[in-house]
GUKOLBA-129684 format. One line per 4 residues: for each residue x, y, z of C-alpha. Coordinates in Angstrom, 3 decimals. Layout:
% GUKOLBA-129684
X Y Z | ... .
% end
This chain:
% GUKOLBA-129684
0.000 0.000 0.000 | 2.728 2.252 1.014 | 4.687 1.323 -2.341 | 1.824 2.488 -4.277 .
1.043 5.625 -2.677 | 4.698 6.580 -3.100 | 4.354 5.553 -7.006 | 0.997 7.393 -7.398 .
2.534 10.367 -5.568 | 5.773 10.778 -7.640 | 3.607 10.815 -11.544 | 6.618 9.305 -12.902 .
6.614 6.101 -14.601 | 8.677 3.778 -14.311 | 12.186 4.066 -15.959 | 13.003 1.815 -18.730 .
15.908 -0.371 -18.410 | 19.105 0.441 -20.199 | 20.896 -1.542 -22.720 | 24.285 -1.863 -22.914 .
26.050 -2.083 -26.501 | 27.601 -5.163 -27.580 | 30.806 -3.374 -28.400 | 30.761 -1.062 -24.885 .
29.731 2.450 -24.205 | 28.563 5.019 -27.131 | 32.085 6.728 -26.730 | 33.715 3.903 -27.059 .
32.061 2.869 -30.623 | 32.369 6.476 -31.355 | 36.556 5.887 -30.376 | 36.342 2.694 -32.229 .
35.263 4.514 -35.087 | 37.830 7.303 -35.697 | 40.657 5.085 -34.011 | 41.485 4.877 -38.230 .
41.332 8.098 -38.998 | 43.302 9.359 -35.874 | 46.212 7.165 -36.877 | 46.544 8.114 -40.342 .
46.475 11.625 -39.507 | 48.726 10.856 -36.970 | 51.052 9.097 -38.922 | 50.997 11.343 -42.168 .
50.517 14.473 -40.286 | 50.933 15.300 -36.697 | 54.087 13.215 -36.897 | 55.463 15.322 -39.822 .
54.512 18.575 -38.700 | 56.463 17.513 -35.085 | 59.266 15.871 -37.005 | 60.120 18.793 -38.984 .
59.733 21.536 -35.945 | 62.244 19.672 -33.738 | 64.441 19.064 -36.426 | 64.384 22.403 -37.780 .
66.691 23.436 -34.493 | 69.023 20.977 -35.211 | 72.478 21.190 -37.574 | 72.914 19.483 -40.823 .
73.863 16.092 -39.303 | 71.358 15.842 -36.863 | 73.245 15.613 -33.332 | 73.944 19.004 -32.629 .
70.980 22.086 -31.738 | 71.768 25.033 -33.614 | 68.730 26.839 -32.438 | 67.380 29.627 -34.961 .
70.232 29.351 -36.992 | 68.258 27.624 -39.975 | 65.511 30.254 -39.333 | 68.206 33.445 -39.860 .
69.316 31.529 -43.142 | 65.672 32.299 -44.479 | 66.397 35.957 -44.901 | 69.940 35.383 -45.444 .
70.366 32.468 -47.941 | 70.298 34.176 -51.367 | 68.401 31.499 -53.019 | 65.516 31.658 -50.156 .
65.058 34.784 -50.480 | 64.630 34.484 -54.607 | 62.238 32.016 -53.671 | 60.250 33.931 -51.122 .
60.126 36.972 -53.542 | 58.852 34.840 -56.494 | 56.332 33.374 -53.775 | 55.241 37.157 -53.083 .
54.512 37.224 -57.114 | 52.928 34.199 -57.425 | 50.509 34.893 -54.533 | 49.970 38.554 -55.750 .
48.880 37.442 -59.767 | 48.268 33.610 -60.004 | 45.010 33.834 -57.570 | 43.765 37.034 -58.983 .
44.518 36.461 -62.385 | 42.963 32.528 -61.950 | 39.656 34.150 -60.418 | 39.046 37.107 -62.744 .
39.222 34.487 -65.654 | 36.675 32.173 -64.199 | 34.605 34.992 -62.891 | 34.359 36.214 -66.509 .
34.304 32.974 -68.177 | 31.390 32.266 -65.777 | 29.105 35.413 -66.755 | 29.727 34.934 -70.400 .
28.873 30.946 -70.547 | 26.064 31.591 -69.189 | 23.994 33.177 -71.774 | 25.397 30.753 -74.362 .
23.732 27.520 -75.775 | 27.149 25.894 -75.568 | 28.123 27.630 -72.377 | 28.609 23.459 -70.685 .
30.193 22.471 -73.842 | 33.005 25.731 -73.384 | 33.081 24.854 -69.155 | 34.091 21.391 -70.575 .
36.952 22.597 -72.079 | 38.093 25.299 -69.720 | 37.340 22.720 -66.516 | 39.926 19.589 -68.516 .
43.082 21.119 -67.721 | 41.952 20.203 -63.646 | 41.860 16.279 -65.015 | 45.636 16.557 -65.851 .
48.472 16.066 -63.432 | 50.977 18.947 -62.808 | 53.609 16.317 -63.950 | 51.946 16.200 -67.334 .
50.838 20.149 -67.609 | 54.640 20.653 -67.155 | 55.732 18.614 -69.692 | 53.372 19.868 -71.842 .
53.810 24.038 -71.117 | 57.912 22.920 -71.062 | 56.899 22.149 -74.758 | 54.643 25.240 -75.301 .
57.501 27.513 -74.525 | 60.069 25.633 -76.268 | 62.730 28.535 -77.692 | 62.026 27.142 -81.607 .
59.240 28.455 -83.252 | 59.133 25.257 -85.231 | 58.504 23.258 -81.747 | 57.038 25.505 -79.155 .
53.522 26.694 -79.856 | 53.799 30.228 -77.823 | 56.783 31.155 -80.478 | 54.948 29.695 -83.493 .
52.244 31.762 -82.492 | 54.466 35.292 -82.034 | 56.307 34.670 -84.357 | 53.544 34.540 -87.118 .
51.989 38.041 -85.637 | 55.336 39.762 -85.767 | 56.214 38.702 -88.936 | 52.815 39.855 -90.473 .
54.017 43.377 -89.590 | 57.440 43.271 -89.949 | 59.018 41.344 -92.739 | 62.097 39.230 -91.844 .
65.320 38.923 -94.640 | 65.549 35.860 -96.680 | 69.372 36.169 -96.655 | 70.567 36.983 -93.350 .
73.832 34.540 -94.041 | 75.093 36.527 -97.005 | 78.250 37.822 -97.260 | 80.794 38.925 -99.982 .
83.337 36.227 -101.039 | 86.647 36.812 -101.612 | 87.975 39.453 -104.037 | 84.722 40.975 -103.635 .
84.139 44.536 -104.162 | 82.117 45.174 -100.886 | 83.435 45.995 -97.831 | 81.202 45.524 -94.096 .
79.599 48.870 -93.287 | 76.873 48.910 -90.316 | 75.901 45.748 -90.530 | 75.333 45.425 -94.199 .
78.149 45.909 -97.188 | 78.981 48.939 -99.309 | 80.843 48.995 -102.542 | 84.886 50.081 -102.304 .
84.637 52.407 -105.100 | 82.362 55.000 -106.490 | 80.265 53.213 -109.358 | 79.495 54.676 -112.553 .
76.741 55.476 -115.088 | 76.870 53.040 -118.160 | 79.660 50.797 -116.390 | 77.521 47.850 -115.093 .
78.171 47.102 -111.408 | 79.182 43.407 -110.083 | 77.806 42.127 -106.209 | 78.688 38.854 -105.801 .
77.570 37.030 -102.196 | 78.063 33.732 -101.198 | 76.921 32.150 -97.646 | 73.447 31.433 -98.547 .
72.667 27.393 -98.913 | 70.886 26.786 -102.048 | 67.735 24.985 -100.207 | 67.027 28.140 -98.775 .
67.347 30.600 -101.823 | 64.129 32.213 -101.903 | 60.831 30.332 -104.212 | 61.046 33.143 -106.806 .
65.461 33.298 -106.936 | 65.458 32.952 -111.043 | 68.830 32.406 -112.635 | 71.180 35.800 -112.492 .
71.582 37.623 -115.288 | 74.639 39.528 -116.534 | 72.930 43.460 -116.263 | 72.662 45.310 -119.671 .
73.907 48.838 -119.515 | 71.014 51.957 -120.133 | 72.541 55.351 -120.901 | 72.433 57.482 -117.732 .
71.824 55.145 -115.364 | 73.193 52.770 -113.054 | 73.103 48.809 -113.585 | 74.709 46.215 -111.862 .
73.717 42.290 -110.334 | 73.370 40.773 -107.327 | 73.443 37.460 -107.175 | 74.599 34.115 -105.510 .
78.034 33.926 -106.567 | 79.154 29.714 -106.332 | 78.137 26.866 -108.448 | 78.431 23.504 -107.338 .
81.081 21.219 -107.876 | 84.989 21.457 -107.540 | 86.523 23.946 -110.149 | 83.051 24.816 -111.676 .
82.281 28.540 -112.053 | 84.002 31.864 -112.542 | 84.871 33.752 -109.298 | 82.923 37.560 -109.408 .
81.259 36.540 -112.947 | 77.712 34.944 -113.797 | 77.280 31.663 -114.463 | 74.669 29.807 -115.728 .
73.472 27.323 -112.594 | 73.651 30.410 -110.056 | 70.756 32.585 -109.173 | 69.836 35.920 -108.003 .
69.180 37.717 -104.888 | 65.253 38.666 -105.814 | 64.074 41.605 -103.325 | 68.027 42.942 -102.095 .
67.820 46.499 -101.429 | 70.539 48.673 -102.902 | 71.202 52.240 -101.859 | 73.158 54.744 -103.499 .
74.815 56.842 -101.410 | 76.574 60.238 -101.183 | 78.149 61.780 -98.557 | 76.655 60.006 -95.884 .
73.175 60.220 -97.352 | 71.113 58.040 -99.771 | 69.947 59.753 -103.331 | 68.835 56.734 -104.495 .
67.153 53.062 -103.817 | 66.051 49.961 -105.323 | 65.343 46.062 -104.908 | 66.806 43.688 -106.820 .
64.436 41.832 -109.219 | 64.033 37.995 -109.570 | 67.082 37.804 -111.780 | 69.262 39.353 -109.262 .
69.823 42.991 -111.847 | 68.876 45.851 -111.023 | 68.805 49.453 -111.982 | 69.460 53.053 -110.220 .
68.669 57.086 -111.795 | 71.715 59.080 -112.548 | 71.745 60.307 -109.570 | 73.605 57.171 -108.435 .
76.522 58.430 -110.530 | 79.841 58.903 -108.810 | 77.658 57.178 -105.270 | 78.968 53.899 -103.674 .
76.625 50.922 -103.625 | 75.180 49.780 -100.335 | 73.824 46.529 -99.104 | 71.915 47.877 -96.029 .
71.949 45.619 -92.754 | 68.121 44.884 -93.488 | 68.976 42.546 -96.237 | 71.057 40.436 -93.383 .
68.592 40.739 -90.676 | 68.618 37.056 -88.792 | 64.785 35.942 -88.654 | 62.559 36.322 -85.564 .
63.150 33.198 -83.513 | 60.195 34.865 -80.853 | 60.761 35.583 -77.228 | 62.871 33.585 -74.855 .
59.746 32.678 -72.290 | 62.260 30.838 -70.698 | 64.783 32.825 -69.552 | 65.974 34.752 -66.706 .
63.222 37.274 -67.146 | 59.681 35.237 -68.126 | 60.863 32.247 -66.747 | 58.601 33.050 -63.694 .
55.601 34.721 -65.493 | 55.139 32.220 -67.908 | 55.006 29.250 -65.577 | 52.239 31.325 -63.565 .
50.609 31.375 -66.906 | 50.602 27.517 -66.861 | 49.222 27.454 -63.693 | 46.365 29.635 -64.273 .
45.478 27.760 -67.501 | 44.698 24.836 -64.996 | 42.854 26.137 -62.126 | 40.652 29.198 -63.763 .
38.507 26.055 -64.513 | 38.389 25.499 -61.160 | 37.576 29.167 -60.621 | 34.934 29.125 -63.436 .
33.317 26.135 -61.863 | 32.961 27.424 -58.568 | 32.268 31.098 -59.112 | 29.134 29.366 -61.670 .
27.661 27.707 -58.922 | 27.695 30.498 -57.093 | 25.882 32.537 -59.593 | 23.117 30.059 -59.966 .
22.110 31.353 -56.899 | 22.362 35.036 -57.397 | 18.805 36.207 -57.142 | 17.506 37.190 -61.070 .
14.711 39.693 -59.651 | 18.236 42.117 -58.612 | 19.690 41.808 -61.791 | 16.675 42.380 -63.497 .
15.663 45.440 -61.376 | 19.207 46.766 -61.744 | 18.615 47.034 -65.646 | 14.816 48.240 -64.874 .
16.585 51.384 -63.379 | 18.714 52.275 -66.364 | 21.675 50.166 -65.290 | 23.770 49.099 -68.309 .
25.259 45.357 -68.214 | 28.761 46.435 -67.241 | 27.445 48.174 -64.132 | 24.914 45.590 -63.356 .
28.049 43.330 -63.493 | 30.254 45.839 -61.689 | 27.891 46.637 -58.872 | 25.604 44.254 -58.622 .
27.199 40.967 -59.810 | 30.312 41.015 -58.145 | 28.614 42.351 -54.859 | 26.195 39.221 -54.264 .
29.732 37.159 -55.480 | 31.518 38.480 -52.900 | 32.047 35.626 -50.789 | 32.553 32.985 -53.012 .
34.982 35.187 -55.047 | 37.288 35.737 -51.478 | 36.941 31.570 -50.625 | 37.824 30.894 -54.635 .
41.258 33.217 -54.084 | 41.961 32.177 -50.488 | 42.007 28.336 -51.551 | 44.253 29.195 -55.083 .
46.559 31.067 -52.362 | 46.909 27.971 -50.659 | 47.723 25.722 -53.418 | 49.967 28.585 -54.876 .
51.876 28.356 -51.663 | 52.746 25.433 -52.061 | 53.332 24.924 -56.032 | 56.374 22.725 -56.840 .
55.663 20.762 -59.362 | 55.332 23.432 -62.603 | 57.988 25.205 -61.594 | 60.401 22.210 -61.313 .
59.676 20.401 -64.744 | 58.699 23.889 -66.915 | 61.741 25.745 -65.503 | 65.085 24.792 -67.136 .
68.393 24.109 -65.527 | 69.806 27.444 -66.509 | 66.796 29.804 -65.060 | 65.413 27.402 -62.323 .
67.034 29.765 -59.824 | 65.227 32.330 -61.306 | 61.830 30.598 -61.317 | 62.859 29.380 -57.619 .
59.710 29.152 -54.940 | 60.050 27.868 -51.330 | 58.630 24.720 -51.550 | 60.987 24.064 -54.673 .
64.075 25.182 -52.529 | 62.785 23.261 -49.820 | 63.277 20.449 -51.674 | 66.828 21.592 -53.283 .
68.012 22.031 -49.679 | 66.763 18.613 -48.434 | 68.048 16.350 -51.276 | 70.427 18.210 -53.798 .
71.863 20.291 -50.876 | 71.688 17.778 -47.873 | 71.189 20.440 -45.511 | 68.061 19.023 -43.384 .
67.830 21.424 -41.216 | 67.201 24.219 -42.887 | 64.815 22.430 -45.550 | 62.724 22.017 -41.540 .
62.557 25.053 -41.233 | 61.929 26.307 -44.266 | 58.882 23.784 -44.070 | 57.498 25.027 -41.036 .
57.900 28.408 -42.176 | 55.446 27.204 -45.303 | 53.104 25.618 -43.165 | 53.163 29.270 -40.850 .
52.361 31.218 -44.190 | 49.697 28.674 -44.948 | 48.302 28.648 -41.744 | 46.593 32.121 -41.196 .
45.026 31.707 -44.963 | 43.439 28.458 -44.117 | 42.433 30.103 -41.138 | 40.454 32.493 -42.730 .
38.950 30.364 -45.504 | 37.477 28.003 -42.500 | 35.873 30.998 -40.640 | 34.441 32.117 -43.360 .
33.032 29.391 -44.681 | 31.227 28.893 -40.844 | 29.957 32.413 -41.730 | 28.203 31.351 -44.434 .
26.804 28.370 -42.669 | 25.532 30.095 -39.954 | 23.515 32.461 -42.392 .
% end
């Protein structure tokens, strides 16, 4: 009776018995669970990171401390600090230049039928390895217009506007009447009116005679006037040919301009025509002959994009041709969401595209644009790959980055130490950016 009153009195029912897992406790299942995961990140990780800290204070064999001796060689050691000033670059463009691409490539594709067809393309690059977009860009930027594409590609443009010399190995033979003179030749004695004029060249291979070249002709003399030949003075074969005459097998220098000149100063021109004669006004009379240095201009072999100087830019150009996919992709998604009534309002108002981009666009884009750069700041921080394969032997100090070096010091250099602390002084630079990319993405959550 008692029992019951207390029961009745309480309200409660009764509690329900608890059961007890078959593998323990919920923490313990929980443990069980991540007991994996905590020992691979252990292992490839948290090891690591500890490895290289404490051996970052210690010398280059390993037994004695040196304290922050390897940390004062980062803004001493010459090549460090190439590296950490090329990082500074690479930070500065690669991110922005990688995110303004896909931020545009994302606007444009997407009032395009074959806007996912173009994505396609500009997202394949991320499918290839940094091994194999080396390889290819070391190609790309390959010094001979016949092999590299970049130089192929200048090349073609500059020649379009500036026409390059189809004999710039030309040169007088011996007992030739031209002397050197600023680059090109001029005659040793005045010429004269009536006396044809004789301007025999060799050095030119006969595969590589211009298409038009005919067979030289011995020039005819017109009262009053200047006439002369210039043409490709050697015949083949041993004892074949007259030295400083025409002979029947050699050709002509079609196109070679010849100046008159007086004094210093040109009174007369003219290009040679397919024959290799040509003919100047009497004003040539009494003038010497001259072979300006255009005729022997070498041809435009393009721009060395590896070298000293682009060695660094064009490698960041590599890079951004694989991750402004990325960019695109991203920055897209984040547009899908963009409310259309804004945009639309925007141009209700009077707002023309390029300020509903400008100010409304890139506004509502905002954060996605800032967690797009932060991450490509990460990965630039740590790029070693292009610059190590693209980068040749001769400029790979000046394409040098930190995690590069960091390598260099560890295995080419066999300085440990300071390859520790040059790591932990990466993973310090990395830190406050990942930082930042977390928190903001919580941001976003939370809203």
């Amino acid at each position: 009776m008692t029992s019951a009153t207390a029961g009745g009195a309480s309200g409660a029912p009764p509690a329900a018995p608890r059961h007890k897992s078959v593998t323990g406790t919920r923490r313990t299942v929980v443990a069980l669970f991540l007991l994996p995961a905590l020992v691979l990140l252990g292992a490839l990780v948290v090891y690591p990171i500890g490895y290289s800290v404490v051996r970052s204070f210690y010398d280059q064999s390993g037994d004695g401390f040196a304290g922050i001796d390897n940390y004062k060689s980062l803004f001493t050691d010459d090549g460090i600090r190439a590296a950490l000033k090329n990082n500074i670059i690479w930070v500065v463009f690669a991110p922005t230049v990688a995110t303004a691409l896909g931020l545009i490539f994302a606007v444009l594709t997407e009032r395009v039928r074959w806007g996912t067809a173009f994505k396609l393309v500009v997202f394949m690059p991320m499918a290839i390895s940094m091994l194999a977009a080396g390889i290819i860009f070391r190609l790309v930027y390959d010094q001979d217009p016949e092999k590299g594409v970049a130089n192929a590609v200048w090349v073609g443009v500059h020649d379009t506007f500036t026409e390059s010399s189809a004999f710039p190995k030309a040169h007088p033979g011996r007992q030739s009447p031209l002397r050197p003179d600023q680059g090109g030749f001029i005659t040793r004695q005045p010429v004269r009116a009536g006396q044809p004029v004789a301007l025999p060249l060799v050095g030119v291979a006969p595969d590589q005679m211009p298409g038009n070249a005919k067979k030289a002709a011995q020039a005819r003399t017109e009262p009053g006037k200047v006439t002369g030949t210039a043409w490709q003075d050697f015949t083949r074969g041993k004892g074949v040919g007259r030295l400083g005459q025409v002979d029947p097998s050699e050709l002509g220098y079609p196109g070679m301009k010849i100046e008159a000149v007086k004094d210093g100063k040109v009174v007369d021109s003219a290009k040679v025509r397919d024959d290799g004669t040509f003919t100047l006004s009497d004003k040539a009379d009494g003038a010497l002959l001259r072979l300006p240095a255009d005729n022997f201009r070498e041809p435009y072999n393009g721009l060395d994009w590896l070298g000293p100087s682009l060695v660094t830019p064009a490698i960041i150009g590599s890079y951004v041709w694989m991750w402004a996919g990325f960019a695109m992709v991203l920055i897209a998604a984040g547009l899908a969401g963009v409310p259309r009534e804004l945009l639309e309002a925007a141009r209700v108002d009077g707002a023309n595209e390029w300020q509903v981009f400008r100010r409304v666009t890139v506004p509502l884009l905002a954060p996605v644009l800032a967690v797009v750069t932060v991450t490509l700041m990460i990965n630039v921080l740590k790029v070693f790959d292009l610059v190590f394969i693209i980068a040749p032997g001769s400029s790979q100090d000046d394409a040098n980055v930190l995690a590069l070096e960091l390598y260099r010091k560890g295995f080419s250099e066999d300085q440990p130490g300071v390859a520790s602390a040059i790591a932990v002084f990466l993973l310090l630079l990395v830190i406050p950016v990942m930082l930042f990319n977390v928190r903001r993405l919580r941001r976003e959550v939370r809203r």
